[in-house]
N, C-alpha and C positions, 0 to 999 in steps of 0.2 A: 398469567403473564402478560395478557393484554394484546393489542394487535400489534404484529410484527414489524411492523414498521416505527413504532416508537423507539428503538435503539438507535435508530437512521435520524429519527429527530433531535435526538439527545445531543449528536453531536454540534450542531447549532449554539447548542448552551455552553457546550464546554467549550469551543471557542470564545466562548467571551472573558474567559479570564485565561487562556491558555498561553503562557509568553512566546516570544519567536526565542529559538532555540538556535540559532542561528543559521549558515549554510552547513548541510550535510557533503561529503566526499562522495564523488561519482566516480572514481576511479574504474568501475568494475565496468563501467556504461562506456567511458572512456576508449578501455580497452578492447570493445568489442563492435564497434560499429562508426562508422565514417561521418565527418562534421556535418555533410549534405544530409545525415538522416531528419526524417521526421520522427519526432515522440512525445508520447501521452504518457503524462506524468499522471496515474489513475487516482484518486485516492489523495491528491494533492498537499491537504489541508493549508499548513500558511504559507509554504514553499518552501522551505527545508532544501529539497532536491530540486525542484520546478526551478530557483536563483539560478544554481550552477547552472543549472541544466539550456537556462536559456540565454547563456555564454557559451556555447559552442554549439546548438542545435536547434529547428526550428518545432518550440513545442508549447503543447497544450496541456491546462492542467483542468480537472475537476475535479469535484468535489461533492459533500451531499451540504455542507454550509456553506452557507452564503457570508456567514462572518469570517468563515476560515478563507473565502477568496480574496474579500476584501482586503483583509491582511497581506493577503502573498500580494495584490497586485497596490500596496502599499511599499514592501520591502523591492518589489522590481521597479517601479516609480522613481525609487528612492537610489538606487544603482542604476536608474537610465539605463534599464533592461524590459523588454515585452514579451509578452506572451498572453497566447489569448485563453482566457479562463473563463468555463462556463459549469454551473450549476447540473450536476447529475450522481447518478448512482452508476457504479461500476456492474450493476446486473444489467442497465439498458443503457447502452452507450448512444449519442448522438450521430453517431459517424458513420460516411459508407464502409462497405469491406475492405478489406486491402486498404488500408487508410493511411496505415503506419509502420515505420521500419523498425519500431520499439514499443514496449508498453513499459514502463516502470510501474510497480506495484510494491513500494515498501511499508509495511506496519498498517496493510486493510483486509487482508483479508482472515485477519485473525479475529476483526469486528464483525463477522458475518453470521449467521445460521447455516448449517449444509447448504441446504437447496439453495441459498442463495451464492453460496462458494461455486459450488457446479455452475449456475448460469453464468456468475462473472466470468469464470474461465472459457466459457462457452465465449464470451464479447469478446475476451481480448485475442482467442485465436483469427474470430469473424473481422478484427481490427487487421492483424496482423499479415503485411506482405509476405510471402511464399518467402520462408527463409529470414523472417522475420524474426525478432528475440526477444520472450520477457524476462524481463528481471524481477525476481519478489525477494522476498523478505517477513517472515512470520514468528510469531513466539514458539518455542517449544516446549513439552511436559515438563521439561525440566528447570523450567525459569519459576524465580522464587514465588514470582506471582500467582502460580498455579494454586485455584480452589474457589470457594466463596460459593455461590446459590447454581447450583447447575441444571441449565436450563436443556440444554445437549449434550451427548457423550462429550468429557474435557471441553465444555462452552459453558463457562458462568455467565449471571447478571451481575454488574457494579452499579454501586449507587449513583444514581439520576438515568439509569438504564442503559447504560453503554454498554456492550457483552464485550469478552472476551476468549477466544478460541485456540487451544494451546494442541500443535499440531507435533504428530511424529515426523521421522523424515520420510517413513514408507505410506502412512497417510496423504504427504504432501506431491510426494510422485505417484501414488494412484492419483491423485487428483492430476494431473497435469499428463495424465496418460495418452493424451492424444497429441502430443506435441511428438517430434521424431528423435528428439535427443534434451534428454534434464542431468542436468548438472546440480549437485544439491551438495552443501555443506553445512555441519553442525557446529555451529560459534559457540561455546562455551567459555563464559568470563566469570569473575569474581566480581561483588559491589560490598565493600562496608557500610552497612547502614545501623547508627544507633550503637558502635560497637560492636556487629557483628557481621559473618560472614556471608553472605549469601548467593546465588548462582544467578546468573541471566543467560538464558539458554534462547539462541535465534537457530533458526535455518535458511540458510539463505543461496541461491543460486540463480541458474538461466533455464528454459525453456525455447527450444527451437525449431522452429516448424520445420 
């Protein structure tokens, strides 16, 4: 399998052909915390959420590429928006404790191995003011993409070495078990592809200290 930090490098690559996808809806960030917060958009890549997000709050975004910053901090440029973007991994965060009044964490931690799912959750609590809230977002078993070379229990390898981790939702709340209240939903949609029918299964909710 190689050393483990090659899936962390992979993503580098695949930003360079990756398109912007436009902005994502933060509605759910919206509803839950005050324009004066601060937030770390964790896991950034081209800004997807990081654009909205730095129209009403003052935040940061990271990332493990460096092509994927460039891009976001092309699309904020470009809508004469800021936000400061720095290079890292969601297992060792930059920041003091208590840093932030939010983490968003949509579509990274499903890029991870175990051990490294546990630390990051370990960083964003260590981020997180007393009362503080994350927000994630992961694939679940039941999304079409589930299989291929598995490297961990429900954790395949994709070709150019990107994993991917397809979590239960009782999976997803032991993990987040040191938070004092998780809120979790199972999004279940349809996608035709090719003439046919298939499922994209997310989990998605909060976390709060």
């Amino acid at each position: 399998m190689g050393s483990r930090s090659t899936h962390l490098l992979a993503w580098d690559e695949e930003y360079r052909h990756v398109r912007w996808g436009g902005p994502r809806p933060i509605s759910a960030v919206e509803g839950s915390i005050s324009p004066a917060s601060r937030v770390l958009d964790a896991g950034c890549g081209n800004g997807r959420y990081l654009l909205p997000l730095s129209r009403k709050y003052g935040v940061v975004g990271t990332d493990v590429s460096l092509n994927a910053l460039l891009e976001a901090r092309s699309y904020l440029d470009r809508s004469d928006r800021c936000a400061e973007l720095i290079v890292s991994t969601v297992t060792n965060l930059p920041f003091s404790d208590h840093s932030f009044d939010a983490v968003l964490c949509y579509g990274v931690l499903q890029h991870l191995f175990e051990s490294e799912r546990i630390l990051a959750v370990k960083e964003f609590k260590r981020l997180l003011k007393p009362s503080g809230i994350l927000f994630i977002e992961v694939f679940g078993t039941e999304d079409m993409r589930f299989g291929g070379q598995e490297v961990e229990s429900n954790t395949f390898m994709r070709k150019g070495g990107i994993i991917y981790h397809y979590f239960t939702e009782k999976e997803l709340s032991s993990l987040l078990g040191g938070f004092a209240q998780v809120d979790l939903k199972n999004i279940i949609t349809e996608k035709t592809f090719r003439g046919e029918r298939h499922t994209r299964h997310h989990i998605k909710g909060t976390a709060t200290l």
